[in-house]
Backbone as JSON Lines, residues from 0, in Angstrom:
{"i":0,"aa":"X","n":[63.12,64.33,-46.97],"ca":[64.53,64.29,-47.28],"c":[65.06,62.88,-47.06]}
{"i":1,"aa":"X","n":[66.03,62.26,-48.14],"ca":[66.76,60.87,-47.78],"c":[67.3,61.35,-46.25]}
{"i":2,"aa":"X","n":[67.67,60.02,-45.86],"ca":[68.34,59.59,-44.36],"c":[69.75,60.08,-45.18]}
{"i":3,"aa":"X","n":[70.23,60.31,-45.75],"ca":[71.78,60.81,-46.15],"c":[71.8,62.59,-46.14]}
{"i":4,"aa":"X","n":[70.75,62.96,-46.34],"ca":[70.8,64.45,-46.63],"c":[70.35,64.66,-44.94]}
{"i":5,"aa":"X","n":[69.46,63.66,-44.24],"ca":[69.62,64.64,-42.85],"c":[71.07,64.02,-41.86]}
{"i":6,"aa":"X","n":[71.59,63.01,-42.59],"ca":[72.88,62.35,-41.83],"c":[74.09,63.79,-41.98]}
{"i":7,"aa":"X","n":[73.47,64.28,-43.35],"ca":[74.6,65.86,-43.75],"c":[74.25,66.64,-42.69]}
{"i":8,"aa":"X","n":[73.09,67.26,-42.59],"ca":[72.62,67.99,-41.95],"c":[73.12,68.33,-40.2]}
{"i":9,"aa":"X","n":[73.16,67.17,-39.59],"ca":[73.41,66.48,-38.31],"c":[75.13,66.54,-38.31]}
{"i":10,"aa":"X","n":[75.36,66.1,-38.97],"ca":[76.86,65.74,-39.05],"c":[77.39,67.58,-38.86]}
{"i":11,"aa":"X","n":[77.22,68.41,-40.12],"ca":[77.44,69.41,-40.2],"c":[77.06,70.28,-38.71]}
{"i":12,"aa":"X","n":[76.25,70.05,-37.71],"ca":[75.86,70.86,-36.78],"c":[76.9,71.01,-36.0]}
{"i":13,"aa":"X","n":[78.23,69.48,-35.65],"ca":[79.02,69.58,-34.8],"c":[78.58,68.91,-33.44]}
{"i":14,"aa":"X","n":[77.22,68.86,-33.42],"ca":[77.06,68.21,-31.88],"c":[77.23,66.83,-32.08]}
{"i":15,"aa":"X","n":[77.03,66.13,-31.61],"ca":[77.33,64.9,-30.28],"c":[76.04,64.24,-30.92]}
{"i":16,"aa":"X","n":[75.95,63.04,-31.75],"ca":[74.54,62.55,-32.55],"c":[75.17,61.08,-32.7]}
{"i":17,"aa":"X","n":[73.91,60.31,-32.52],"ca":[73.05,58.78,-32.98],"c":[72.76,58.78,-33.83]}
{"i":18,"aa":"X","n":[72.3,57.79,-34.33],"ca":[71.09,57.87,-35.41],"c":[70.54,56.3,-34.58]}
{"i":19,"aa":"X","n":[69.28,56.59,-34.0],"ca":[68.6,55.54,-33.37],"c":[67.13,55.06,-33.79]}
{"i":20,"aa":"X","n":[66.78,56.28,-35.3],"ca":[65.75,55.66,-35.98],"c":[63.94,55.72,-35.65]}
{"i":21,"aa":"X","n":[63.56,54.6,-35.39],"ca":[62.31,54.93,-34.6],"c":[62.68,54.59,-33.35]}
{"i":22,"aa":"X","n":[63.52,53.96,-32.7],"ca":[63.58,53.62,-31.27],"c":[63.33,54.72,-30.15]}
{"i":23,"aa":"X","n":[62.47,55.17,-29.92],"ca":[63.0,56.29,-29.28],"c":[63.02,55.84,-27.93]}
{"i":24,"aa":"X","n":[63.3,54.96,-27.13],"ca":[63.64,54.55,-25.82],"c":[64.92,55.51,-25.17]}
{"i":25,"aa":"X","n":[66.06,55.54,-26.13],"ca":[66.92,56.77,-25.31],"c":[66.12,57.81,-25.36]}
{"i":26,"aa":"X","n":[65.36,58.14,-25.96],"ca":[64.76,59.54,-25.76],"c":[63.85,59.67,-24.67]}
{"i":27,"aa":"X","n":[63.4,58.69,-24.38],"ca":[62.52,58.54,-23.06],"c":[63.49,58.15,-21.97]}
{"i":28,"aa":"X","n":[64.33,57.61,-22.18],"ca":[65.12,57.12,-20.9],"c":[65.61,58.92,-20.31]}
{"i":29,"aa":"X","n":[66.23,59.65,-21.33],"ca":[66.9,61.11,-20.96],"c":[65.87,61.67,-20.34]}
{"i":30,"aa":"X","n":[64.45,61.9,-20.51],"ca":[63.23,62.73,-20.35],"c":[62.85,61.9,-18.96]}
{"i":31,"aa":"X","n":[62.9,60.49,-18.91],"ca":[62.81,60.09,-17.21],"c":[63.56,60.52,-16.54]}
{"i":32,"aa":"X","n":[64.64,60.46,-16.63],"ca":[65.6,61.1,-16.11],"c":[66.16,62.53,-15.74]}
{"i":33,"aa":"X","n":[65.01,63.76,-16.43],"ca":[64.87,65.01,-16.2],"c":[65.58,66.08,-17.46]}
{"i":34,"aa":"X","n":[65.61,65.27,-18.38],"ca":[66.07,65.79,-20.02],"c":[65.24,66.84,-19.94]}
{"i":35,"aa":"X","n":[65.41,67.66,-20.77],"ca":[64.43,68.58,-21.43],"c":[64.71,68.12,-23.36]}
{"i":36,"aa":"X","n":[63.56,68.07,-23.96],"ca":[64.22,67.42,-25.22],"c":[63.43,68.06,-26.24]}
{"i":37,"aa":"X","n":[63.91,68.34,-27.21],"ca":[63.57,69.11,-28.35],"c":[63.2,67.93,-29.29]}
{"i":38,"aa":"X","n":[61.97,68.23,-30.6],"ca":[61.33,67.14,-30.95],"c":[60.93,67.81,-32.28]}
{"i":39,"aa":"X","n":[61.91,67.05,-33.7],"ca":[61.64,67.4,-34.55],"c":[61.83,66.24,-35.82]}
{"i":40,"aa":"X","n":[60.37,66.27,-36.07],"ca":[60.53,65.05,-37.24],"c":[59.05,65.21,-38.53]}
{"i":41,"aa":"X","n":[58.99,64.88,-39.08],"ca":[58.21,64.94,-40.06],"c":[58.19,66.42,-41.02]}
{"i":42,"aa":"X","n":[56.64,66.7,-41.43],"ca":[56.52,68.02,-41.66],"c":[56.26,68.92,-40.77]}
{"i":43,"aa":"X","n":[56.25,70.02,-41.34],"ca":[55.72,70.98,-40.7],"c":[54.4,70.79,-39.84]}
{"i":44,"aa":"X","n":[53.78,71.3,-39.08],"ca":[52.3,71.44,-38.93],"c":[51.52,72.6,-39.16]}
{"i":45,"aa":"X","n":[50.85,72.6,-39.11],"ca":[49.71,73.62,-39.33],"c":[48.75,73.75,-38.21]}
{"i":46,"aa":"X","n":[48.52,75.09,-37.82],"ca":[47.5,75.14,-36.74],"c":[47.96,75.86,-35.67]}
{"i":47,"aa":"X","n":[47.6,75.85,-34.48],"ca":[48.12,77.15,-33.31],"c":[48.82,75.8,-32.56]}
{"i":48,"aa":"X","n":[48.6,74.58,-32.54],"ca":[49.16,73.87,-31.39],"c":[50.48,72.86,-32.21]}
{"i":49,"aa":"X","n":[51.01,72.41,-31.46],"ca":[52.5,71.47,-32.11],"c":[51.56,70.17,-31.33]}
{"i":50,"aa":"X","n":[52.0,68.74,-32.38],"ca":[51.44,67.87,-32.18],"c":[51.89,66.76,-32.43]}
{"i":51,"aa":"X","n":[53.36,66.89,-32.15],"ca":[54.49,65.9,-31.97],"c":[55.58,65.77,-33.11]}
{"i":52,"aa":"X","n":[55.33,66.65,-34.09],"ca":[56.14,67.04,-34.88],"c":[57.34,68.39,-34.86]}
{"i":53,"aa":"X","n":[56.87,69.33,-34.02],"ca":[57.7,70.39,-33.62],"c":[57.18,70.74,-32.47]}
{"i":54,"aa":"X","n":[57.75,69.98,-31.18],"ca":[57.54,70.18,-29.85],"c":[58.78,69.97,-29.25]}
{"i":55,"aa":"X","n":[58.58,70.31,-27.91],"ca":[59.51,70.16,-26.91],"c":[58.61,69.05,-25.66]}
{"i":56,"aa":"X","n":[59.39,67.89,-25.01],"ca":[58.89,67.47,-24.57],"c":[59.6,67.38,-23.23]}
{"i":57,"aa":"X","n":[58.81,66.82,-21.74],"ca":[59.63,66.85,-20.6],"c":[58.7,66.29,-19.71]}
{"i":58,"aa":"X","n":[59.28,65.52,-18.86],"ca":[58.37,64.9,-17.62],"c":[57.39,65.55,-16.79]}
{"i":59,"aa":"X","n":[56.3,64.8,-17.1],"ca":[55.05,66.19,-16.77],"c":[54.83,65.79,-14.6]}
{"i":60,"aa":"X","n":[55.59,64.83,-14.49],"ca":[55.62,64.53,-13.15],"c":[56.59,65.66,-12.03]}
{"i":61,"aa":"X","n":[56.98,65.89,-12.68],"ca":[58.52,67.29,-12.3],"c":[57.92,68.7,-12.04]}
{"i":62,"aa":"X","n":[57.27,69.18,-10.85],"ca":[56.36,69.85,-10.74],"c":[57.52,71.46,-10.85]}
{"i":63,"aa":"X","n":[58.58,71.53,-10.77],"ca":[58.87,72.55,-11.37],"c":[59.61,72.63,-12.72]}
{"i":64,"aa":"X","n":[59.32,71.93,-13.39],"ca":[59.74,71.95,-14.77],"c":[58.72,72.93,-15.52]}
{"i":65,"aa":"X","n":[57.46,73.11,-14.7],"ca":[56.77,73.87,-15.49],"c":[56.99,75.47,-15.71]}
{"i":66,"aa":"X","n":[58.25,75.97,-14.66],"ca":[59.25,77.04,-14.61],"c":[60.05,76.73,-15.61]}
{"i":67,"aa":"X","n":[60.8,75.49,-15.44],"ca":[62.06,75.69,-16.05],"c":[62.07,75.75,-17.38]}
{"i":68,"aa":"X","n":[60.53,75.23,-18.56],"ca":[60.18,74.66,-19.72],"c":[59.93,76.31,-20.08]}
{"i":69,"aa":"X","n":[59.05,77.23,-19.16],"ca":[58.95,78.01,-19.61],"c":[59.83,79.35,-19.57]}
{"i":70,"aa":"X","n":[60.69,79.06,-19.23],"ca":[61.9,79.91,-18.83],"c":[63.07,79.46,-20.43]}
{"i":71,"aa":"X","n":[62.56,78.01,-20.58],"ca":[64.05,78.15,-21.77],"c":[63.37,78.33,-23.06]}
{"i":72,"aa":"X","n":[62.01,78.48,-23.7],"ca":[60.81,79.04,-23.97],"c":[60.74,80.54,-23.97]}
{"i":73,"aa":"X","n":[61.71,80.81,-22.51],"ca":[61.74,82.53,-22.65],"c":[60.2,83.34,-22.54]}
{"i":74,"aa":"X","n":[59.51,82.72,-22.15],"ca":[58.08,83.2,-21.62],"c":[57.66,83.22,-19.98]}
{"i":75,"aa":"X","n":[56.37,84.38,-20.06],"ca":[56.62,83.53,-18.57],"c":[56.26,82.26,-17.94]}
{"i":76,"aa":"X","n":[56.46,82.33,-16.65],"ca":[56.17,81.21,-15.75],"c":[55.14,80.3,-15.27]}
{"i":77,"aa":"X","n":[54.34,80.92,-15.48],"ca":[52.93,80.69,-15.36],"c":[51.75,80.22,-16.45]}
{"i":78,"aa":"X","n":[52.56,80.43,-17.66],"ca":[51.94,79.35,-18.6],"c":[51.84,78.81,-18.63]}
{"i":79,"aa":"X","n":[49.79,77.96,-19.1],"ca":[49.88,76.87,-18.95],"c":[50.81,75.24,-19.84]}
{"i":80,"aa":"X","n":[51.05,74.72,-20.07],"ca":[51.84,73.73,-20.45],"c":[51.24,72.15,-20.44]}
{"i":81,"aa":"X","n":[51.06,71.76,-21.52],"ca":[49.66,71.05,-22.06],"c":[50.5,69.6,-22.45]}
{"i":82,"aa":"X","n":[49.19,68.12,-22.11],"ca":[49.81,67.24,-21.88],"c":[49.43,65.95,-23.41]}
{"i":83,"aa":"X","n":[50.27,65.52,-24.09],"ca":[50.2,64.71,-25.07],"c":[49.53,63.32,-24.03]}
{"i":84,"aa":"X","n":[48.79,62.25,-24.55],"ca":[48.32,61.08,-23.72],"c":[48.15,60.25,-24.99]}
{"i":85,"aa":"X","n":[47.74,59.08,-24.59],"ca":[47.75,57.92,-25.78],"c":[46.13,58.05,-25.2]}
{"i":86,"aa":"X","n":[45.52,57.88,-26.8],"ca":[44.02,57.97,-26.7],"c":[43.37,57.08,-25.4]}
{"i":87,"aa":"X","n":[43.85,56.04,-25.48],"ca":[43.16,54.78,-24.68],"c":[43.26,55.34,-23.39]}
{"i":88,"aa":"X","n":[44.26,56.25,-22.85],"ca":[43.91,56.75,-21.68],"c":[43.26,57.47,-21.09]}
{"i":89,"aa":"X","n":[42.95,58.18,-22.2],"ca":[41.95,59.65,-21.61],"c":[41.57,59.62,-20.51]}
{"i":90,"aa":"X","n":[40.33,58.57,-20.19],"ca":[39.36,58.22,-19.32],"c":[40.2,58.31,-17.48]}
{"i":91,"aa":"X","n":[41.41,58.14,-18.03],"ca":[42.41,58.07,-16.54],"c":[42.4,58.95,-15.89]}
{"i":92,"aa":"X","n":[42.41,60.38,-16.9],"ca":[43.09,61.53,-16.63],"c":[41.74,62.58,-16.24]}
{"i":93,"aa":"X","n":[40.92,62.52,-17.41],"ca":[40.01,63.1,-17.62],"c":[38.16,63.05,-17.26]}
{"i":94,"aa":"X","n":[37.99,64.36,-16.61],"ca":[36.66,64.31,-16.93],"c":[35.95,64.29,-17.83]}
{"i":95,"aa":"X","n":[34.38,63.14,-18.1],"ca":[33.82,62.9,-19.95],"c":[35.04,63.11,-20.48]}
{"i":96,"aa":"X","n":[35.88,62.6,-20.91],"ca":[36.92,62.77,-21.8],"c":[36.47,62.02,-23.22]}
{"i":97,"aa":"X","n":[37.05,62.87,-24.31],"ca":[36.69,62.83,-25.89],"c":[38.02,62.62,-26.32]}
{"i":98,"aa":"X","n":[38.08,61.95,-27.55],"ca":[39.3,62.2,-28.14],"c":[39.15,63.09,-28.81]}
{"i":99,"aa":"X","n":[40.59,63.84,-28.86],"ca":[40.56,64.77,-29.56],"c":[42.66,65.26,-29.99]}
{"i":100,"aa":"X","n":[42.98,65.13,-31.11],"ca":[44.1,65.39,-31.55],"c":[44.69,66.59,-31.83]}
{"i":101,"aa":"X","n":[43.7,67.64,-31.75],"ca":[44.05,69.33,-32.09],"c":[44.96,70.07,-30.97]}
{"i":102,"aa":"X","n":[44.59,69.7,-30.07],"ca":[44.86,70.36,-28.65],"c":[44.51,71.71,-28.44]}
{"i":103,"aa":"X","n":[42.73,71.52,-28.76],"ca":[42.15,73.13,-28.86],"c":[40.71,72.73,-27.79]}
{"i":104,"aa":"X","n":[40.3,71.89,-27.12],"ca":[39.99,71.83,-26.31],"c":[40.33,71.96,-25.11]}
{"i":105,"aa":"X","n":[39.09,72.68,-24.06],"ca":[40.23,71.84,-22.44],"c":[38.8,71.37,-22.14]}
{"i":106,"aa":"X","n":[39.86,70.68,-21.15],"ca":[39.23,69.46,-20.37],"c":[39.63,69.69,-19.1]}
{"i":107,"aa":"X","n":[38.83,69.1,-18.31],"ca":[39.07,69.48,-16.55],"c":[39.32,68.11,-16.13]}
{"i":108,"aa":"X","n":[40.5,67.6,-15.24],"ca":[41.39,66.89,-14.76],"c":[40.76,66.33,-13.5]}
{"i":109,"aa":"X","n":[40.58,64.6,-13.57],"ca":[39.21,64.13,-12.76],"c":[39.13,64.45,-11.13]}
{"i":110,"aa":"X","n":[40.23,64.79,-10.99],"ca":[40.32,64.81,-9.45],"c":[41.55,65.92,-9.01]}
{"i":111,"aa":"X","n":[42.05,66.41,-8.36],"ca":[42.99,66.68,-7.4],"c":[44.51,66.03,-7.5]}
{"i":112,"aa":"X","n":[44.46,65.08,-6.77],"ca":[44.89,63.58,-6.93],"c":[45.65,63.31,-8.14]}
{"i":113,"aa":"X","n":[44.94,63.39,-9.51],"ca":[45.79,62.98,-10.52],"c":[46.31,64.27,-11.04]}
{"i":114,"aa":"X","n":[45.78,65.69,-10.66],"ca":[47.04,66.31,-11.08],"c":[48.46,66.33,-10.38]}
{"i":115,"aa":"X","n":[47.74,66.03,-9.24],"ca":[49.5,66.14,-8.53],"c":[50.72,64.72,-9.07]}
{"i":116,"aa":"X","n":[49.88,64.09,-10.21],"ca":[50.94,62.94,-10.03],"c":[51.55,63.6,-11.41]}
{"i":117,"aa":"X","n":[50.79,64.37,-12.23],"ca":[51.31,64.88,-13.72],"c":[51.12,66.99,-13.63]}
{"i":118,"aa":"X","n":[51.68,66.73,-12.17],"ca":[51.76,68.74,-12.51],"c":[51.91,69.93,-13.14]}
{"i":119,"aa":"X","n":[52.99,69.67,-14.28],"ca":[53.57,70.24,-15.08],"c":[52.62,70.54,-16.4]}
{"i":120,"aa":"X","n":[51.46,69.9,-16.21],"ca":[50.02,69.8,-17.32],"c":[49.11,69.89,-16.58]}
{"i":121,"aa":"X","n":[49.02,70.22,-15.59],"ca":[47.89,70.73,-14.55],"c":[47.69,72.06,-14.33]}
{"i":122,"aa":"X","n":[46.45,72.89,-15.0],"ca":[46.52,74.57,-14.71],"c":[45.95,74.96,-13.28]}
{"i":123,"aa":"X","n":[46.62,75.82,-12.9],"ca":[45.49,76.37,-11.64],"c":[44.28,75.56,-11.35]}
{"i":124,"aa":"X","n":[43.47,75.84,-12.32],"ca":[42.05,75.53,-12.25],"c":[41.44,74.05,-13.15]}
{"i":125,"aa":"X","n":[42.49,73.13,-12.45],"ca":[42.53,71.79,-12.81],"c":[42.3,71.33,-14.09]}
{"i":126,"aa":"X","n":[42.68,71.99,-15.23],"ca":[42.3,72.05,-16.66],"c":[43.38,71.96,-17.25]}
{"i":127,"aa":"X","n":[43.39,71.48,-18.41],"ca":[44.37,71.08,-19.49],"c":[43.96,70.99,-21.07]}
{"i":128,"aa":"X","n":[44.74,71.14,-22.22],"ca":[44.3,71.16,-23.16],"c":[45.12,70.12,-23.82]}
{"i":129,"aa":"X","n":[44.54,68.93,-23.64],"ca":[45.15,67.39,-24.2],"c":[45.26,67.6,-25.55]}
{"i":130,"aa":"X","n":[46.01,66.62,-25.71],"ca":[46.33,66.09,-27.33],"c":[46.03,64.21,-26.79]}
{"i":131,"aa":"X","n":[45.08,63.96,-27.83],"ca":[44.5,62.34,-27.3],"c":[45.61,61.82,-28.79]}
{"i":132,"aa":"X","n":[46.34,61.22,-28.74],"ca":[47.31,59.93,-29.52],"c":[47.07,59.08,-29.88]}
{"i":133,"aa":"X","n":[46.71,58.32,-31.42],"ca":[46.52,56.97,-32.12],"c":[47.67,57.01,-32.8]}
{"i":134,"aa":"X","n":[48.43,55.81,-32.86],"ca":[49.41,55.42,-33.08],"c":[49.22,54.88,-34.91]}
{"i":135,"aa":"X","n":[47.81,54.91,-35.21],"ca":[48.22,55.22,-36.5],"c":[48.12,56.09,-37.34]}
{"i":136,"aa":"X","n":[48.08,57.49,-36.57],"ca":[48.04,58.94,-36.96],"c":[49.58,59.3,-36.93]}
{"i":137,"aa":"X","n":[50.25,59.41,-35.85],"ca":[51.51,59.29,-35.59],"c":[52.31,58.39,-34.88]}
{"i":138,"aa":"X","n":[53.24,57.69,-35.34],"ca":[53.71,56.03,-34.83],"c":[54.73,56.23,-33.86]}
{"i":139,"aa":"X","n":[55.76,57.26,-33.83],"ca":[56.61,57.49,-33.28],"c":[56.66,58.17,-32.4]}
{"i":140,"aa":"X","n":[55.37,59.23,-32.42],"ca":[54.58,60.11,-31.14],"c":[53.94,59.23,-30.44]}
{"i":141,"aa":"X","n":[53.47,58.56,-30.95],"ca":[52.6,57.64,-30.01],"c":[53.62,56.64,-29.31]}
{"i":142,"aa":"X","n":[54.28,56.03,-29.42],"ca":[55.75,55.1,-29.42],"c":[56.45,55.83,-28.07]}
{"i":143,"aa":"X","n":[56.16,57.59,-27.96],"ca":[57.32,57.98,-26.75],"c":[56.46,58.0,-25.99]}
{"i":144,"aa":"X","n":[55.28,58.39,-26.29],"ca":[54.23,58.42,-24.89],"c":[54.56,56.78,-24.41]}
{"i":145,"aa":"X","n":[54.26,55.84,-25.17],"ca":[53.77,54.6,-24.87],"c":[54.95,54.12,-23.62]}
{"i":146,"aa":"X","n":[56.32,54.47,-24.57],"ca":[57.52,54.09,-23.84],"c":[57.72,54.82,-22.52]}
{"i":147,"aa":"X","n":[57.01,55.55,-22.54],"ca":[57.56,56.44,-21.2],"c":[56.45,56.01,-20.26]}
{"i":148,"aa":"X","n":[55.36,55.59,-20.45],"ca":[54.52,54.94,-19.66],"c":[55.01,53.45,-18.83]}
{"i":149,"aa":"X","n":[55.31,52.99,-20.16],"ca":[56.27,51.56,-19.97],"c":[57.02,51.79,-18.68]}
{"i":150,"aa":"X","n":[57.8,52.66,-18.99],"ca":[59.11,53.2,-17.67],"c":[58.47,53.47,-16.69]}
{"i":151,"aa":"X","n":[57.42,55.14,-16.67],"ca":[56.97,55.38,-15.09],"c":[55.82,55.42,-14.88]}
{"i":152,"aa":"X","n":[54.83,54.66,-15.89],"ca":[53.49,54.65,-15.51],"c":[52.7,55.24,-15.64]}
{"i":153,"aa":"X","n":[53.12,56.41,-16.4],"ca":[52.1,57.35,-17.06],"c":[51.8,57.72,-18.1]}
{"i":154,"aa":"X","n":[50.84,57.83,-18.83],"ca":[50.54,57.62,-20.56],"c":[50.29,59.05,-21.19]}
{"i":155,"aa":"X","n":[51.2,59.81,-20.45],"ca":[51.34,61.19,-21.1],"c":[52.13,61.82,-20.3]}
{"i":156,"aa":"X","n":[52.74,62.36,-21.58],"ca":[54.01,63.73,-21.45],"c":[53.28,65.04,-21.75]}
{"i":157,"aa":"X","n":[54.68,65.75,-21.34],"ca":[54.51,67.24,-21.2],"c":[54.61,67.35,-22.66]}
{"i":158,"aa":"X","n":[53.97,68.49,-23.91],"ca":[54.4,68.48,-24.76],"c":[53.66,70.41,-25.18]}
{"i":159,"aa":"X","n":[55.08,70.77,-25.52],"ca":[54.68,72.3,-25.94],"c":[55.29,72.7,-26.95]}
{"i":160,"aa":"X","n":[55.2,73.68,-27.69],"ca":[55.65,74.2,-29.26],"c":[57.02,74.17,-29.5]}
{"i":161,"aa":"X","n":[57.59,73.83,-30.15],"ca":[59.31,73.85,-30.14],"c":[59.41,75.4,-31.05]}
{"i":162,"aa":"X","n":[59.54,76.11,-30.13],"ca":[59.91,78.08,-30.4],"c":[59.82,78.49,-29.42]}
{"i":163,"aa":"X","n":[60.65,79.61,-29.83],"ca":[61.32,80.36,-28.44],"c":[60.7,81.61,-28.61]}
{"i":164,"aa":"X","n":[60.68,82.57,-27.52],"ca":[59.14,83.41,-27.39],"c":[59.57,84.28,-28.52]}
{"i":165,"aa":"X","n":[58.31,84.71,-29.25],"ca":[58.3,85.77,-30.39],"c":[58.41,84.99,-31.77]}
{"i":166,"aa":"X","n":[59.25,83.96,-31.7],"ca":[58.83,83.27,-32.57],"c":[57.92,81.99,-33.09]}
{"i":167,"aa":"X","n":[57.68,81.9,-34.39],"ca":[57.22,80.89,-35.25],"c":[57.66,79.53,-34.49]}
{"i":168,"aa":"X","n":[56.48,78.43,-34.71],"ca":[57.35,76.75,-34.72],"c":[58.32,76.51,-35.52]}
{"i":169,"aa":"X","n":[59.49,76.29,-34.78],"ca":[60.62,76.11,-36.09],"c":[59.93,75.13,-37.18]}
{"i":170,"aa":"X","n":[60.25,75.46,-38.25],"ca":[60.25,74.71,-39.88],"c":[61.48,73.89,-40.2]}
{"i":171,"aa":"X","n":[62.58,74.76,-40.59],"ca":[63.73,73.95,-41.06],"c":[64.79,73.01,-39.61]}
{"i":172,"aa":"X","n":[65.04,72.38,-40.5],"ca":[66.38,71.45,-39.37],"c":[67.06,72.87,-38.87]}
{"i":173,"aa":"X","n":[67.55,74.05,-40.34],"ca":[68.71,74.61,-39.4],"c":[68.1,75.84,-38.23]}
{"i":174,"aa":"X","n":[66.85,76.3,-38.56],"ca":[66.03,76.9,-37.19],"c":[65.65,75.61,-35.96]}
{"i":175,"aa":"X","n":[65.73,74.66,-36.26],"ca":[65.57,73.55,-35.02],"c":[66.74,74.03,-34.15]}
{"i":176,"aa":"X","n":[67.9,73.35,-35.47],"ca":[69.67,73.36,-34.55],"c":[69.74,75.09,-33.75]}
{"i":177,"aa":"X","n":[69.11,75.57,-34.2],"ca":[70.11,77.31,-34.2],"c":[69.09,76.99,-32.66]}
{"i":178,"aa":"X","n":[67.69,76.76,-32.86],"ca":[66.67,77.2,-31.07],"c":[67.42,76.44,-30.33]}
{"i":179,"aa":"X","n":[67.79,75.09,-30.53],"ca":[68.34,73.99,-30.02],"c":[69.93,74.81,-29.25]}
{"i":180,"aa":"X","n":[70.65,74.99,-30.09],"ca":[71.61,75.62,-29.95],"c":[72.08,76.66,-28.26]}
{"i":181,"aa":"X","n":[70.86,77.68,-28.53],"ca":[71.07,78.64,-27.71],"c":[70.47,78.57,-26.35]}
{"i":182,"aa":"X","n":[69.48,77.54,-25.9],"ca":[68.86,77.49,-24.81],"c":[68.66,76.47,-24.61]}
{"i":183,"aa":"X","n":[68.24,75.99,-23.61],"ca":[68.75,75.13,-22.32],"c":[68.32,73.34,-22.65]}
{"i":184,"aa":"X","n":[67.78,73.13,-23.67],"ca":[67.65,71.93,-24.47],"c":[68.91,70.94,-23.64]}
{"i":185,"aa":"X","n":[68.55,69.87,-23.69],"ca":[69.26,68.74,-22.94],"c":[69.93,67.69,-24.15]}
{"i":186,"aa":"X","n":[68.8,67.36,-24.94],"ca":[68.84,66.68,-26.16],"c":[67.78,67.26,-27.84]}
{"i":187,"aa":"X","n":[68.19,66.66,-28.81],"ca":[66.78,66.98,-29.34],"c":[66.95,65.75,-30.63]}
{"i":188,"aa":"X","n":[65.77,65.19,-30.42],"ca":[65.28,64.11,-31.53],"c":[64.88,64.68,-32.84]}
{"i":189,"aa":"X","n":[65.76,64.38,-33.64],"ca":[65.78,64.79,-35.25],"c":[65.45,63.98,-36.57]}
{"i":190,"aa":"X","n":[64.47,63.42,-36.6],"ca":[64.35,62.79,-37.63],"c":[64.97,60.86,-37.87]}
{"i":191,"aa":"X","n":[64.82,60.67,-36.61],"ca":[65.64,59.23,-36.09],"c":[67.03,59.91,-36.01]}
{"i":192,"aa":"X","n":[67.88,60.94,-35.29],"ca":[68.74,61.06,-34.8],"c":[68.64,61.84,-33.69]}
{"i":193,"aa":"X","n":[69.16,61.4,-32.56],"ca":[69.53,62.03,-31.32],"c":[70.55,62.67,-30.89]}
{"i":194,"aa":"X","n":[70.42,64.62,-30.94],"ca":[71.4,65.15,-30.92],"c":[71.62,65.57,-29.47]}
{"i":195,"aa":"X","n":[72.82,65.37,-28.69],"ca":[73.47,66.03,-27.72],"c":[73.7,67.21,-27.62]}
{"i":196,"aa":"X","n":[73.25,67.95,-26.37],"ca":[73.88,69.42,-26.03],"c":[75.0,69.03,-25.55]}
{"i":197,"aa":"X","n":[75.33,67.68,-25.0],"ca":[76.7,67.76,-24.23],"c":[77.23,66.26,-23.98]}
């Protein structure tokens, strides 16, 4: 869609909107800061996992966010909640770590130690099902990890399906706005615009 047909789109919702483009530094600054942020740009995807095109993202350092993500999610609590990383890091995080972009592997988390610094992507049983990031697969996914590392030092976010339980990954802008709408979303990145809950 032209940048005028989603400027309609946005405009028409009524909330509180930017248009900040690829920058996404406010979007990482809100998510350091304990945002919860809704994440919708490109196409659709295809497949069982969201992979930075229809996700929800949130500071995977925030060891009870992994309640609160799955509570506005409307699922339970105890799901696990899986961590986006920029390829080059793997090796940080991970045991033999592979790249891998599907997020249909797991991988077991090298130590103790580094889950407690990224909890919220840490299962019980020290395992996770990464999404590894090249920035010339996706520029702007790769861009929030990068930036948010920049800020607190860590080269991966929390990143889980943008749908609310029972349903589908939202598709359209106006199933984004409507999930966006009703639950506990902080912000949500739209296509280079940043919409406000408040």
């Amino acid at each position: 869609m032209p940048k005028q047909t989603w400027s309609c789109i946005v405009q028409d919702s009524k909330f509180r909107a930017e248009y900040i483009g690829d920058d996404v530094n406010a979007v990482v600054d809100l998510v350091a800061k304990g945002g919860i942020v809704a994440w919708y740009q490109g196409r659709t995807e295809l497949g069982p996992r969201a992979l930075g095109n229809r996700s929800i993202v949130a500071d995977p350092t925030r060891k009870d966010y992994w309640r609160l993500v799955n509570d506005i999610k409307g699922r339970e609590w105890w799901r696990p909640l899986a961590p986006s990383l920029l390829d080059e890091d793997k090796g940080v995080y991970f045991k033999d770590p592979v790249s891998h972009e599907f997020m249909i592997l797991m991988l077991r988390y090298k130590e103790e130690e580094v889950c407690e610094r990224v909890p919220v992507t840490c299962h019980v049983d020290l395992t996770a099902r990464p999404q590894t990031v090249i920035r010339d697969v996706n520029k702007t996914w790769y861009d929030l990890i990068k930036a948010f590392k920049d800020l607190k030092g860590e080269g991966l976010i929390m990143n889980t399906s943008f749908n609310l339980a029972g349903e589908p990954l939202v598709e359209t802008p106006q199933e984004a706005l409507r999930s966006f709408a009703v639950k506990g979303f902080d912000a949500m990145y739209m296509q280079g615009w940043i919409i406000y809950k408040r």
